[in-house]
C-alpha distance (Angstrom), angle and dihedral (degrees) to the residues before:
residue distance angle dihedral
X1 . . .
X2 3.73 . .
X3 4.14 108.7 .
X4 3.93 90.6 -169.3
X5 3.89 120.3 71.2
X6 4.32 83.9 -129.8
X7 3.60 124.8 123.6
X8 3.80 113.8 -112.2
X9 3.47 103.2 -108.5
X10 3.50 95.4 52.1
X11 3.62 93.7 55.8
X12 3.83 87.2 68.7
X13 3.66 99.1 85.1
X14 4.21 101.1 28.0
X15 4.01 123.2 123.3
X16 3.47 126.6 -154.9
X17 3.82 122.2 -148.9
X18 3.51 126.5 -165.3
X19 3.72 132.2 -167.8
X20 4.68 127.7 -175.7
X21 3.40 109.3 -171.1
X22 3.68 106.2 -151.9
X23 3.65 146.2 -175.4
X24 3.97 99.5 -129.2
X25 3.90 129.1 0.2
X26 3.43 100.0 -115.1
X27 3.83 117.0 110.3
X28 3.70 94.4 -107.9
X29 3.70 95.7 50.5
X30 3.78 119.3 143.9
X31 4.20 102.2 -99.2
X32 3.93 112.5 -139.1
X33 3.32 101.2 175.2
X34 3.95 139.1 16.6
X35 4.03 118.7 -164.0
X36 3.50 133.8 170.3
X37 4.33 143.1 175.5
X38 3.45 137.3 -162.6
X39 3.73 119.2 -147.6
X40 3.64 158.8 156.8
X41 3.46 109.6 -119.8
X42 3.91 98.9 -144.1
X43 3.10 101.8 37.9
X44 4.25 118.3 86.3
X45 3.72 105.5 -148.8
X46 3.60 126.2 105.1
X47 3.68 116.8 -63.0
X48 4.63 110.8 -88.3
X49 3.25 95.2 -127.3
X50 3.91 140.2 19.5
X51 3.87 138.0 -172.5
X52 3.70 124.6 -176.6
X53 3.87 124.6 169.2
X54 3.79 139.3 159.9
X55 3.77 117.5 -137.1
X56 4.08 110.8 -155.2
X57 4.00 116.1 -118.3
X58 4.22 80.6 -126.6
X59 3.63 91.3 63.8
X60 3.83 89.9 46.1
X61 3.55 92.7 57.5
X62 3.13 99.9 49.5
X63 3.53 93.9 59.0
X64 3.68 86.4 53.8
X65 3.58 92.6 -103.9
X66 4.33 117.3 154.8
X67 3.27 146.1 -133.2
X68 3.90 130.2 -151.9
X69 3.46 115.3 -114.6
């Protein structure tokens, strides 16, 4: 099943680009932020499809996530 509301065909030639802002750049690093676009790469217009959310240090934590000193 198709996640993305695109037609087939035009999901032959789209990117996805992801981004984690994090406190360290270890693996286990505390995540603050998660971001992601879907895109054709030749083509100029603004990117199909976007996702931007924060993730709390908390909820890091708690998933015994770190931070670097």
């Amino acid at each position: 099943m198709n996640a993305f509301p695109l037609p087939a065909p035009a999901m032959r030639n789209i990117h996805a680009m992801t981004d984690l802002e994090t406190h360290d750049t270890v693996e286990t690093a505390v995540i603050l932020s998660i971001g992601c676009a879907l895109f054709a790469p030749h083509d100029e217009t603004a990117p199909m499809m976007e996702f931007y959310q924060n993730v709390t240090v908390a909820s890091n934590l708690a998933l015994g996530r770190t931070q670097s000193a």
